[in-house]
PDB file of N, CA, C and O in Angstrom:
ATOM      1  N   UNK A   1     384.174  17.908 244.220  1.00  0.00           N
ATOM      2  CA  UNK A   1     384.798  18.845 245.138  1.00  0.00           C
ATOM      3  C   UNK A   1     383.785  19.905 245.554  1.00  0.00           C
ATOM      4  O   UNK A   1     383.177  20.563 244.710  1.00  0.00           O
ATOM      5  N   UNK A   2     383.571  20.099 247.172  1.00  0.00           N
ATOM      6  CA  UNK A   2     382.890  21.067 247.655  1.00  0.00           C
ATOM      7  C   UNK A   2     383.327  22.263 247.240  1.00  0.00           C
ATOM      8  O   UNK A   2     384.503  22.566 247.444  1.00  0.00           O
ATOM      9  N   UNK A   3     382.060  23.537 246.292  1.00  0.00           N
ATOM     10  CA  UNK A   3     382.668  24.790 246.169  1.00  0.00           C
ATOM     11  C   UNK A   3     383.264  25.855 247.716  1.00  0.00           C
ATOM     12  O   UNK A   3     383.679  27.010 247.807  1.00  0.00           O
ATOM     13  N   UNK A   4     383.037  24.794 248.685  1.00  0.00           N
ATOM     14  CA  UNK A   4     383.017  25.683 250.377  1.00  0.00           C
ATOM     15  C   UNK A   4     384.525  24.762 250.834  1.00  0.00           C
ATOM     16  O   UNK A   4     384.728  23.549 250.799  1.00  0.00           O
ATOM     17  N   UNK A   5     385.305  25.746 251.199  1.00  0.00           N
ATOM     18  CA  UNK A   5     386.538  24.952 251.579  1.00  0.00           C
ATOM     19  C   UNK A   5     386.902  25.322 253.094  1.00  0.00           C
ATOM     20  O   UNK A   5     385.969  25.982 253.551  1.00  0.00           O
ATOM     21  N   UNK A   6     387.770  25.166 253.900  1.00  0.00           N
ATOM     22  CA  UNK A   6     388.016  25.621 255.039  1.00  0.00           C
ATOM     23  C   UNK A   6     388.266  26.590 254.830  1.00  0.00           C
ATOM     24  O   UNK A   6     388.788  26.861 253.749  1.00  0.00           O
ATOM     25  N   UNK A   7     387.910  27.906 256.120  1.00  0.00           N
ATOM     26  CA  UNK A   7     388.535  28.788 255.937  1.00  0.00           C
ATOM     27  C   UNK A   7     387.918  30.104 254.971  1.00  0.00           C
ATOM     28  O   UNK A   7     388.407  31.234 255.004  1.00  0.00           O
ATOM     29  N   UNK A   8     386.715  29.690 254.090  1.00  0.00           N
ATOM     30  CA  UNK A   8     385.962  30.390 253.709  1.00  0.00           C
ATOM     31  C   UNK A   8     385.246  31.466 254.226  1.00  0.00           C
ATOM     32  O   UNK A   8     385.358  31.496 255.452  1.00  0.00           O
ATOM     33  N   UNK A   9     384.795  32.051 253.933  1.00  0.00           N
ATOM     34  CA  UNK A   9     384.128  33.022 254.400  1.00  0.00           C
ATOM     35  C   UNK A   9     382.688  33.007 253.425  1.00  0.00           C
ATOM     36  O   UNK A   9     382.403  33.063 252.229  1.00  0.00           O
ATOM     37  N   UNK A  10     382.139  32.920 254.456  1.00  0.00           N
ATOM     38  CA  UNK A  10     380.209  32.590 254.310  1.00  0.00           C
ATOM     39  C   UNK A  10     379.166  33.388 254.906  1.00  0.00           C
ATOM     40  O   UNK A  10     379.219  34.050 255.943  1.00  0.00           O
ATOM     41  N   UNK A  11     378.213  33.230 254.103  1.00  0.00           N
ATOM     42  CA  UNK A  11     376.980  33.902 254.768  1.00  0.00           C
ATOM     43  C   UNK A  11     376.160  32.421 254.806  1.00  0.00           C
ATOM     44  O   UNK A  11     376.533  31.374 254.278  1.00  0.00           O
ATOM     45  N   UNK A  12     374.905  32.660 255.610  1.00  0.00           N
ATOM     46  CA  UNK A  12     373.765  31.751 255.748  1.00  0.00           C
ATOM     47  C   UNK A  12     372.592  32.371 255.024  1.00  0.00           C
ATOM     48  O   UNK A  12     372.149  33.499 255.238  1.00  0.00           O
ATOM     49  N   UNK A  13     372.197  31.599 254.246  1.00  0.00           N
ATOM     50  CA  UNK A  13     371.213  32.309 253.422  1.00  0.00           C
ATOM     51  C   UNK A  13     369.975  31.834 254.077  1.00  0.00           C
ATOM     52  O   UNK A  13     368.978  32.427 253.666  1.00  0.00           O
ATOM     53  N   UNK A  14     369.741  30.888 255.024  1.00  0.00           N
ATOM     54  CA  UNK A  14     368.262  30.767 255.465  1.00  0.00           C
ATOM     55  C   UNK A  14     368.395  31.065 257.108  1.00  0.00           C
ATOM     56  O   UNK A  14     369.554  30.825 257.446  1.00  0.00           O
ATOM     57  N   UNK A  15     367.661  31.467 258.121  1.00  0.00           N
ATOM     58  CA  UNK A  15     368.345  31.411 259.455  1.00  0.00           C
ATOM     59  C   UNK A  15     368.069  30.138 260.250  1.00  0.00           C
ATOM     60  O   UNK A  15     367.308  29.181 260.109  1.00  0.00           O
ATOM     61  N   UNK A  16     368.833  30.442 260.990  1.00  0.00           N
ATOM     62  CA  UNK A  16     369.456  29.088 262.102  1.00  0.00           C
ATOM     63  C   UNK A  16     368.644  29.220 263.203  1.00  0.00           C
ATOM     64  O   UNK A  16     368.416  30.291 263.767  1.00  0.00           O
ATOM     65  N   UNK A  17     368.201  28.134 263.520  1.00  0.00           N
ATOM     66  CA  UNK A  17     367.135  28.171 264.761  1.00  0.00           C
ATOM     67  C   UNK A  17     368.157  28.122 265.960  1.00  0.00           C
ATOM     68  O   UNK A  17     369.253  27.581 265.815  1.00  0.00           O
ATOM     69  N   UNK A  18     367.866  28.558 266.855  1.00  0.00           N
ATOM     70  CA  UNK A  18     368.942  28.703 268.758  1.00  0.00           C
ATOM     71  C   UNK A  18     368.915  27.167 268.674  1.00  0.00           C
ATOM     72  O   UNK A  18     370.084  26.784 268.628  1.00  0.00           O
ATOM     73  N   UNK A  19     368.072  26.146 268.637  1.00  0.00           N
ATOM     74  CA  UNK A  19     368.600  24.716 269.063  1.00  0.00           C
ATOM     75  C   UNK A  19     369.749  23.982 268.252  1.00  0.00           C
ATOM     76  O   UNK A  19     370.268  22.909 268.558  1.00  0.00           O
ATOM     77  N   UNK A  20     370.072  24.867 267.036  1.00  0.00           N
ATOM     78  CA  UNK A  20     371.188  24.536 266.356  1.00  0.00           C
ATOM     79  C   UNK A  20     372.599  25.181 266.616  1.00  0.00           C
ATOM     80  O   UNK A  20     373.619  24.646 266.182  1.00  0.00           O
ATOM     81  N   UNK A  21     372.620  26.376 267.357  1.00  0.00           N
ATOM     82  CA  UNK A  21     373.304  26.964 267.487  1.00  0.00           C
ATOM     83  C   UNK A  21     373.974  26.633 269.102  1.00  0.00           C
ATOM     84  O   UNK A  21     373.395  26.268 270.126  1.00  0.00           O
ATOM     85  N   UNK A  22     375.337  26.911 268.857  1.00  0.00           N
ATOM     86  CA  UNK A  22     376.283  26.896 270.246  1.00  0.00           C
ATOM     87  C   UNK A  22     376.627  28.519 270.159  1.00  0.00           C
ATOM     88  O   UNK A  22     377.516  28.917 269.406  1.00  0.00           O
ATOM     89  N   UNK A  23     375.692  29.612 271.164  1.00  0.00           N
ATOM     90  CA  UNK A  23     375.954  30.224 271.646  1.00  0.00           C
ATOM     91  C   UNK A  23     377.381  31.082 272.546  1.00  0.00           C
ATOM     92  O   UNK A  23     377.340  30.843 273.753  1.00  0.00           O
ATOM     93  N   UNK A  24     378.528  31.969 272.131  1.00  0.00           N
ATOM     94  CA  UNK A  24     379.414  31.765 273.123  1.00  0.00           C
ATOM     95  C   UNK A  24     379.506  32.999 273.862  1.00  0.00           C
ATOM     96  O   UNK A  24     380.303  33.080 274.797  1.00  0.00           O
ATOM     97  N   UNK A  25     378.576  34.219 273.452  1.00  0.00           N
ATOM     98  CA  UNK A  25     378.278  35.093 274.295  1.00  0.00           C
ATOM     99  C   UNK A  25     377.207  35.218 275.282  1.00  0.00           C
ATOM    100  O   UNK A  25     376.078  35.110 274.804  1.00  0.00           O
ATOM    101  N   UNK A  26     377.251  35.336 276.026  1.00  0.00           N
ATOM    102  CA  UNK A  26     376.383  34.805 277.231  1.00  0.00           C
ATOM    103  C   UNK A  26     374.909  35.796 276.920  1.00  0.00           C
ATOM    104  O   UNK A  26     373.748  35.461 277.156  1.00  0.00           O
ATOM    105  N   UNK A  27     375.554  37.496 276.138  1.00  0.00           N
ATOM    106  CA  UNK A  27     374.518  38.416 275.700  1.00  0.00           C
ATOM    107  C   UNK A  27     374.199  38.095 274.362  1.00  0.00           C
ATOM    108  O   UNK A  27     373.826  39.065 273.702  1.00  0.00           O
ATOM    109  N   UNK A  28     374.240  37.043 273.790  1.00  0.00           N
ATOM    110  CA  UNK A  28     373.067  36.316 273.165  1.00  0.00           C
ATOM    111  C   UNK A  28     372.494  35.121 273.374  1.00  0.00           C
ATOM    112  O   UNK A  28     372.316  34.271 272.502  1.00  0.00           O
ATOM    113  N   UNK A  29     372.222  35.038 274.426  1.00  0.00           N
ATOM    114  CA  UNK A  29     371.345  33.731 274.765  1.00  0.00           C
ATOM    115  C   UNK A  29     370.493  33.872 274.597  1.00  0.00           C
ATOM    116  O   UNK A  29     369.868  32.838 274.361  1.00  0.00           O
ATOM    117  N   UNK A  30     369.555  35.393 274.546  1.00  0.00           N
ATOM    118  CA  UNK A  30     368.234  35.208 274.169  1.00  0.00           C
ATOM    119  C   UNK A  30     367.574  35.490 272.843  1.00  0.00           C
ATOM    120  O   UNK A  30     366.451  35.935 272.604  1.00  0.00           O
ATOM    121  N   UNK A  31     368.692  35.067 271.924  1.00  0.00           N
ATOM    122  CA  UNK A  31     367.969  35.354 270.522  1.00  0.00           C
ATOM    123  C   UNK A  31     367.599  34.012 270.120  1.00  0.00           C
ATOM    124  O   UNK A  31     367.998  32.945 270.587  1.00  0.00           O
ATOM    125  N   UNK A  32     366.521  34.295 268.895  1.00  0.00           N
ATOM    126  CA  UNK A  32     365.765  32.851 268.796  1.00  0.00           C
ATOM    127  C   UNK A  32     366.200  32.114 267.497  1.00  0.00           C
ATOM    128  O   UNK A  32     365.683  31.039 267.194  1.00  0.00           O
ATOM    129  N   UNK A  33     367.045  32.638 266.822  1.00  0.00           N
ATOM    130  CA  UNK A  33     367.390  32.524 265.744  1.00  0.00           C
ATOM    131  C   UNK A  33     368.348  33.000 264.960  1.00  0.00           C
ATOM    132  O   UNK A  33     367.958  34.080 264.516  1.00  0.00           O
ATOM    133  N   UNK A  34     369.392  32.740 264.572  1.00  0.00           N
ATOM    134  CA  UNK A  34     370.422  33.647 263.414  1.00  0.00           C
ATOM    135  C   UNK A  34     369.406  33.801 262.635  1.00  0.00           C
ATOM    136  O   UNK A  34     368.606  32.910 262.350  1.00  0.00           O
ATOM    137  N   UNK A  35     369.359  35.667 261.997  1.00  0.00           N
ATOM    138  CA  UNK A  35     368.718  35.858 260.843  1.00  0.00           C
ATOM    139  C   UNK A  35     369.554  35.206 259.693  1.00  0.00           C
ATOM    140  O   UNK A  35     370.602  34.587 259.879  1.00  0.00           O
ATOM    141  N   UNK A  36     369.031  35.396 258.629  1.00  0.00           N
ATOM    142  CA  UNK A  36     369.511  34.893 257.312  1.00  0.00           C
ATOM    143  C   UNK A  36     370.932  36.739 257.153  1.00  0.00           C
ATOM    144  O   UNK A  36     370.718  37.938 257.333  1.00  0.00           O
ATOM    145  N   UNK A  37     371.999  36.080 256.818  1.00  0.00           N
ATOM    146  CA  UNK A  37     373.155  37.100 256.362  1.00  0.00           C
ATOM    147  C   UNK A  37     374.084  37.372 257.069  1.00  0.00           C
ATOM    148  O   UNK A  37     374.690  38.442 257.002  1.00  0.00           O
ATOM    149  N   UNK A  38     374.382  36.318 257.971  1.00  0.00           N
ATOM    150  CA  UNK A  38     375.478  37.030 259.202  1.00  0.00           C
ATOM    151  C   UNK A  38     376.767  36.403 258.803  1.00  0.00           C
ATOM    152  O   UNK A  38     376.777  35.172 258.766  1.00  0.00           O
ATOM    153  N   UNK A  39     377.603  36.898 258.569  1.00  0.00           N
ATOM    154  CA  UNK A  39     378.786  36.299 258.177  1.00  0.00           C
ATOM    155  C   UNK A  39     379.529  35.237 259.268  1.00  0.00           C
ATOM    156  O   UNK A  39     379.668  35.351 260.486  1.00  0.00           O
ATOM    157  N   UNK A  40     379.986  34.072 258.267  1.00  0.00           N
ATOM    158  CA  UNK A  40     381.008  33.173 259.196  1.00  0.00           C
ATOM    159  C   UNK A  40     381.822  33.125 258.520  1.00  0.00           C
ATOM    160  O   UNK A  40     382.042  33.733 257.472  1.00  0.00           O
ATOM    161  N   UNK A  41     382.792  31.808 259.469  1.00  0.00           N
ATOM    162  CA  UNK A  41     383.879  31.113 258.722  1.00  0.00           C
ATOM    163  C   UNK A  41     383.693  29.956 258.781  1.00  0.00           C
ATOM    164  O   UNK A  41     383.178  29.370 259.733  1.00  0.00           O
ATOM    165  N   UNK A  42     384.216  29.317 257.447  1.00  0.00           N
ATOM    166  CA  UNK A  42     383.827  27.776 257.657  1.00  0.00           C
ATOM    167  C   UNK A  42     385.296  27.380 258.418  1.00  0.00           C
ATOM    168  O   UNK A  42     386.327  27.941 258.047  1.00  0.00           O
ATOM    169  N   UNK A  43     385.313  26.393 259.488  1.00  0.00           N
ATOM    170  CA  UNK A  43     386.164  25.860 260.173  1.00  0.00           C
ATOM    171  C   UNK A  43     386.578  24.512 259.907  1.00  0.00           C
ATOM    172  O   UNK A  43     387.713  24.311 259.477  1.00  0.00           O
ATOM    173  N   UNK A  44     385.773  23.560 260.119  1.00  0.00           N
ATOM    174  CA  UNK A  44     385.938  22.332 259.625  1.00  0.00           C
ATOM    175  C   UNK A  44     384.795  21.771 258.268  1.00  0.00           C
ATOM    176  O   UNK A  44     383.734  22.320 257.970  1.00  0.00           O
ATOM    177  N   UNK A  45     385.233  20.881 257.795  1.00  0.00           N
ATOM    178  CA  UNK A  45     384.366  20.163 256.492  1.00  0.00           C
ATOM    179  C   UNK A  45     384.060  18.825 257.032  1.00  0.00           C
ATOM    180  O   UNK A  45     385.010  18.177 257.471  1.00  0.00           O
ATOM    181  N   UNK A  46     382.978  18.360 257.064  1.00  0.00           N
ATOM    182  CA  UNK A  46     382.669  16.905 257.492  1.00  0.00           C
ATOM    183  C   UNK A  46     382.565  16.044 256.197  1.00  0.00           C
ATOM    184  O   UNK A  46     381.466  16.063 255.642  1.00  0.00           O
ATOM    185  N   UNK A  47     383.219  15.547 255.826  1.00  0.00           N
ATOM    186  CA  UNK A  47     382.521  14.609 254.377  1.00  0.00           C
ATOM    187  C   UNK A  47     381.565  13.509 254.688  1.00  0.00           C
ATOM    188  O   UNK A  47     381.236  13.102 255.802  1.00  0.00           O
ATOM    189  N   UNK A  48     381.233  13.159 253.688  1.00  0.00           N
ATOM    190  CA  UNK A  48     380.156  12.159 253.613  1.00  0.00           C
ATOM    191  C   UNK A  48     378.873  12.281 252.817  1.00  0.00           C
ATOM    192  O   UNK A  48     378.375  13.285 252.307  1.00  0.00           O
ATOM    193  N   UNK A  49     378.556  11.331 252.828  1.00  0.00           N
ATOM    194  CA  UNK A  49     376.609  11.771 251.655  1.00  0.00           C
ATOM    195  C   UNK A  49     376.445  12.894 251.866  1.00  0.00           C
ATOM    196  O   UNK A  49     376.526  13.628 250.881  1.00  0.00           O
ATOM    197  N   UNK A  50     376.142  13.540 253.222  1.00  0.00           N
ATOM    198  CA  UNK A  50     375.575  14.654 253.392  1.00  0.00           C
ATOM    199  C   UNK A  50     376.371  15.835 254.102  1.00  0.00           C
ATOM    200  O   UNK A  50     376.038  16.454 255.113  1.00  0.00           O
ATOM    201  N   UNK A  51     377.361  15.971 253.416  1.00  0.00           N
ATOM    202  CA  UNK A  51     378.420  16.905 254.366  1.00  0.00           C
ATOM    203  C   UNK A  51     378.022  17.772 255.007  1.00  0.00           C
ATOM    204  O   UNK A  51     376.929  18.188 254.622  1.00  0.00           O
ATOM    205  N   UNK A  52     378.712  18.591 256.430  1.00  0.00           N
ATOM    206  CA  UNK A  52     378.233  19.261 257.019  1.00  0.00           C
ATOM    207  C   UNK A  52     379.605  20.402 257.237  1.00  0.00           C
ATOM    208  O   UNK A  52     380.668  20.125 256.681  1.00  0.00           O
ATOM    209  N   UNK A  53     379.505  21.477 257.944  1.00  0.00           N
ATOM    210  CA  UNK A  53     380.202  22.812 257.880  1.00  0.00           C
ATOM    211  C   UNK A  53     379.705  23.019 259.044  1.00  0.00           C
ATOM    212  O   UNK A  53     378.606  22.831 259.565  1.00  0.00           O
ATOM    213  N   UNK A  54     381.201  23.652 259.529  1.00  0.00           N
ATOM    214  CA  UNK A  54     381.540  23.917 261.294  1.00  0.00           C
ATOM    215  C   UNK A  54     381.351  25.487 260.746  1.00  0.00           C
ATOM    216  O   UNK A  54     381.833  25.793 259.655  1.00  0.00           O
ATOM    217  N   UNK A  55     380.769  26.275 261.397  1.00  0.00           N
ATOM    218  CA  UNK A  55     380.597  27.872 260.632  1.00  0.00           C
ATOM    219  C   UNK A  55     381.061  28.611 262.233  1.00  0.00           C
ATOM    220  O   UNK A  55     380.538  28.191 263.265  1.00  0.00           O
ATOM    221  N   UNK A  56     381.798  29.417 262.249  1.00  0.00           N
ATOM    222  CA  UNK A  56     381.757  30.253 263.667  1.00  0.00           C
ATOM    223  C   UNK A  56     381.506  31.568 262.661  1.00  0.00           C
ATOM    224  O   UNK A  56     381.758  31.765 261.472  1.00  0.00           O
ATOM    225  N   UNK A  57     380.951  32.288 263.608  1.00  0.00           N
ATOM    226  CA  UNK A  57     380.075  33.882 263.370  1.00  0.00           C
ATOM    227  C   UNK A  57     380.599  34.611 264.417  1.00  0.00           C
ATOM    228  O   UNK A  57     380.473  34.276 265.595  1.00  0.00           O
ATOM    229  N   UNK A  58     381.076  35.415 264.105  1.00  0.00           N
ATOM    230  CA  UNK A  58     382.174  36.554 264.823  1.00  0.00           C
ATOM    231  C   UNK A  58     382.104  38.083 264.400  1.00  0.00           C
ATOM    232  O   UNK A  58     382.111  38.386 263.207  1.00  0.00           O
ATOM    233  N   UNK A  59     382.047  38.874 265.229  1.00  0.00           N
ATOM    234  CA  UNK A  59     381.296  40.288 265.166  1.00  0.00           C
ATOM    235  C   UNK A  59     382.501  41.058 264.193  1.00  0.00           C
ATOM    236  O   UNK A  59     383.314  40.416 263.527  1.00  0.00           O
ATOM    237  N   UNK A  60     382.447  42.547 264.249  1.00  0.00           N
ATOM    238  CA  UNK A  60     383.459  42.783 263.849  1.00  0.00           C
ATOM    239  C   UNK A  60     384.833  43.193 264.194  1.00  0.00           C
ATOM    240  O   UNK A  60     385.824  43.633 263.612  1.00  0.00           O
ATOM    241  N   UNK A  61     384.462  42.851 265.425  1.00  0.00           N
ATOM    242  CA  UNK A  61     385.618  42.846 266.256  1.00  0.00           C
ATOM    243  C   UNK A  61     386.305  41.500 266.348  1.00  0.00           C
ATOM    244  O   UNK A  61     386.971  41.404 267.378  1.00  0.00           O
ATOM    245  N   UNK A  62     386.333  40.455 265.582  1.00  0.00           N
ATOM    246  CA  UNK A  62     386.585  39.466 265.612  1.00  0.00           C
ATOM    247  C   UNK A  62     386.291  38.417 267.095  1.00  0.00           C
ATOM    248  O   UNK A  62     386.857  37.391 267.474  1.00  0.00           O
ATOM    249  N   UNK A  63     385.026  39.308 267.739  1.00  0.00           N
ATOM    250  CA  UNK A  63     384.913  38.279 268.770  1.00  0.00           C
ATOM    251  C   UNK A  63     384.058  37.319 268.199  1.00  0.00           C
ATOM    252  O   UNK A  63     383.363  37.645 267.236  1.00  0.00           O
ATOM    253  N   UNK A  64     384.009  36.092 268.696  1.00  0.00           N
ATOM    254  CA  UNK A  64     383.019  35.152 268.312  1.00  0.00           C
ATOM    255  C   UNK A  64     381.547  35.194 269.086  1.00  0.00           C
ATOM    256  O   UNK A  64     381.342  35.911 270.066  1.00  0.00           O
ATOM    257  N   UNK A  65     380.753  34.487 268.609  1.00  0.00           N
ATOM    258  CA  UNK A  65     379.220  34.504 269.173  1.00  0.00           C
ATOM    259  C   UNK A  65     378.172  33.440 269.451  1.00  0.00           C
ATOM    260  O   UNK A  65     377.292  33.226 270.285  1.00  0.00           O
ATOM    261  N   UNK A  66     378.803  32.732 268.093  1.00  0.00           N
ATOM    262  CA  UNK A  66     377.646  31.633 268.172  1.00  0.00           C
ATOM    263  C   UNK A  66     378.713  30.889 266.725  1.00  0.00           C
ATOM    264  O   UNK A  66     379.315  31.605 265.924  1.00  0.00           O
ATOM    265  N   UNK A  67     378.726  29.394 266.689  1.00  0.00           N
ATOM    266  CA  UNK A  67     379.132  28.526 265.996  1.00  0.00           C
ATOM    267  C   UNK A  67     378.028  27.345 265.700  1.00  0.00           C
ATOM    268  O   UNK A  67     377.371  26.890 266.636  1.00  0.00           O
ATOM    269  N   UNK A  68     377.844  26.846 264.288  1.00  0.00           N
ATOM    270  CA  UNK A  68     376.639  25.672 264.145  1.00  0.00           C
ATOM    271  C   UNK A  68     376.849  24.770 262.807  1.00  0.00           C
ATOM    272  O   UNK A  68     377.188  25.039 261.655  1.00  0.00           O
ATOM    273  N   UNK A  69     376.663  24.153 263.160  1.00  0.00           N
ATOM    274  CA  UNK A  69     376.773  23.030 262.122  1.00  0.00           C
ATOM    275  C   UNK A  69     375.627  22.960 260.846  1.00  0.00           C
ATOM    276  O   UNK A  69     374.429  22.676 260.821  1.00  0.00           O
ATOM    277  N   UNK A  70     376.636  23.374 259.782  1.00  0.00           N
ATOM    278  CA  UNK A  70     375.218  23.686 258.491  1.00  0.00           C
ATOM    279  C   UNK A  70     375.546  22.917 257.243  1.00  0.00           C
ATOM    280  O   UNK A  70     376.666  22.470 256.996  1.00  0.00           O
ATOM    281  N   UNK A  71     374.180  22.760 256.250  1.00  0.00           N
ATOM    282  CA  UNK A  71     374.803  22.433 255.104  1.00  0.00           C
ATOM    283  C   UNK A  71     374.823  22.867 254.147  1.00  0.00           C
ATOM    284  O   UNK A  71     374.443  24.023 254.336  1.00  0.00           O
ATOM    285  N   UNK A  72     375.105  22.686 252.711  1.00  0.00           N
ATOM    286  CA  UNK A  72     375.910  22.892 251.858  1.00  0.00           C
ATOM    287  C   UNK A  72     374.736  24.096 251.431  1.00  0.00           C
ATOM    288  O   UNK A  72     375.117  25.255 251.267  1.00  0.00           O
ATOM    289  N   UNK A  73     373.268  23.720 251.266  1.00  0.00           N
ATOM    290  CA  UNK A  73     372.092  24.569 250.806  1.00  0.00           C
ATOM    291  C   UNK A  73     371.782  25.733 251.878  1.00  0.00           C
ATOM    292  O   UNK A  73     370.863  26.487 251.559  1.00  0.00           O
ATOM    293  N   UNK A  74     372.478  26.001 253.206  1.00  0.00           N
ATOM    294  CA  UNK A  74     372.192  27.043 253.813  1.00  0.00           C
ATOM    295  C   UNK A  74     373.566  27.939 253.762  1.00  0.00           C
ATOM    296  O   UNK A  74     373.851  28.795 254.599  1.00  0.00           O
ATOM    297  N   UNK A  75     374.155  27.676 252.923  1.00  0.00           N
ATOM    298  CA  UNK A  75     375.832  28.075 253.037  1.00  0.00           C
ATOM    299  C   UNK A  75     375.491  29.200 251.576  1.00  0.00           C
ATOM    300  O   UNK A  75     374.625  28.905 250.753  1.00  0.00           O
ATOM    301  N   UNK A  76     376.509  30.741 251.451  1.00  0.00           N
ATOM    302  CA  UNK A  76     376.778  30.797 250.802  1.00  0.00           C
ATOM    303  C   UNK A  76     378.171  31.556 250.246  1.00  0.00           C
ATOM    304  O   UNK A  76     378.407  32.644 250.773  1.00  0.00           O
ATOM    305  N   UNK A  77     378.745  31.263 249.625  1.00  0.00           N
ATOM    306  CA  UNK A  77     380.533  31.269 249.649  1.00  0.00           C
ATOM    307  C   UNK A  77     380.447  32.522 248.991  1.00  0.00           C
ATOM    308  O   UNK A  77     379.826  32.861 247.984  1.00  0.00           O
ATOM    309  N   UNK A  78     381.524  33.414 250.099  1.00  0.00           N
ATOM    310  CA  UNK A  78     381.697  35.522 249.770  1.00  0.00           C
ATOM    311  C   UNK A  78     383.121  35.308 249.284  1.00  0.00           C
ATOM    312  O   UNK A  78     384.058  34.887 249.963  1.00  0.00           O
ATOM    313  N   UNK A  79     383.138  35.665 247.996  1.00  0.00           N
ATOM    314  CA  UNK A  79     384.346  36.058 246.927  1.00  0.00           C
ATOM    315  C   UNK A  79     384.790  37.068 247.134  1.00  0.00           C
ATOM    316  O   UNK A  79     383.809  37.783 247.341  1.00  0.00           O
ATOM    317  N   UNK A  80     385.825  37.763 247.242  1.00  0.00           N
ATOM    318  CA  UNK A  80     386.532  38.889 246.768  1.00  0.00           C
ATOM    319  C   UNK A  80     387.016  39.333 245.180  1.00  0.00           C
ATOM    320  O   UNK A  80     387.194  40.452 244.699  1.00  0.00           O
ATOM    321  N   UNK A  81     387.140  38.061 244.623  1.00  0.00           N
ATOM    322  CA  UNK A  81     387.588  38.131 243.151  1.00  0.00           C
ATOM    323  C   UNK A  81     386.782  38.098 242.301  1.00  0.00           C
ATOM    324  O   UNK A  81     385.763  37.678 242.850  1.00  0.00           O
ATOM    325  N   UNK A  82     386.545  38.314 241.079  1.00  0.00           N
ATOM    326  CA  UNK A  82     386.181  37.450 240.351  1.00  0.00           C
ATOM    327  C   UNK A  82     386.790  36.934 239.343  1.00  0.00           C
ATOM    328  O   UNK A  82     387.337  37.524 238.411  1.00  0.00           O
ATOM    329  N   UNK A  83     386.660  35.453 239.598  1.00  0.00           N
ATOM    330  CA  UNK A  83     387.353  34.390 238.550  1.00  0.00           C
ATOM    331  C   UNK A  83     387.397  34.693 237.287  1.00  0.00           C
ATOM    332  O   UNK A  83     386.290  34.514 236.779  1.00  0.00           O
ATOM    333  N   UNK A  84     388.417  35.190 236.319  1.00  0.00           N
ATOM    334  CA  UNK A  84     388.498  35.144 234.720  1.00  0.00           C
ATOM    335  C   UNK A  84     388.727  34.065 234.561  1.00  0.00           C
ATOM    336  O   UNK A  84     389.369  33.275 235.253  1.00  0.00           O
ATOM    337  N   UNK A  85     387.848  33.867 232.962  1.00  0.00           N
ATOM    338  CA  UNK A  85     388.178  32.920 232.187  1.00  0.00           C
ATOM    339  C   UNK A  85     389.794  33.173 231.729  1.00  0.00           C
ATOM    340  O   UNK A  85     390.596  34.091 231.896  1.00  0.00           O
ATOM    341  N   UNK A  86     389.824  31.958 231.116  1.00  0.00           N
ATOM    342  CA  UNK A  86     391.640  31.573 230.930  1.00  0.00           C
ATOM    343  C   UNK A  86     391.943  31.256 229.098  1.00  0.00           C
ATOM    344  O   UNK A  86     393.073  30.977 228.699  1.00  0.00           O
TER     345      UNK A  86
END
């Protein structure tokens, strides 16, 4: 079982090059890269050998910006809790 589920909330720990990225504000078309730390959401889960993660990145205004397809090693899953032992 993937520790990244739908609906998560993620950071990217390495950055995303623009040819990976689907852009949806027109005033970022000219950046060259997601830095490493911008928060998403994971949207969809692709399974398979090498699963992949639908991530949309949305300001804090909840507008969106840019959405990209990542994997499991550029992903990293933001807790609110922390899990006790039982």
């Amino acid at each position: 079982m993937s520790p990244v589920t739908t609906l998560d909330t993620v950071a990217n720990i390495k950055p995303i090059a623009r040819d990976r990225l689907m852009l949806i504000e027109p005033e970022f078309d000219s950046i060259q890269q997601l830095p490493t730390g911008q928060v998403g959401t994971v949207l969809e889960i692709y399974e398979g050998e090498n699963p992949g993660y639908l991530v949309e990145f949305a300001d804090l205004d909840g507008r969106e910006y840019a959405m990209a397809m990542l994997t499991l090693d550029e992903l990293l899953p933001l807790r609110y809790e922390l899990p006790l032992a039982s």
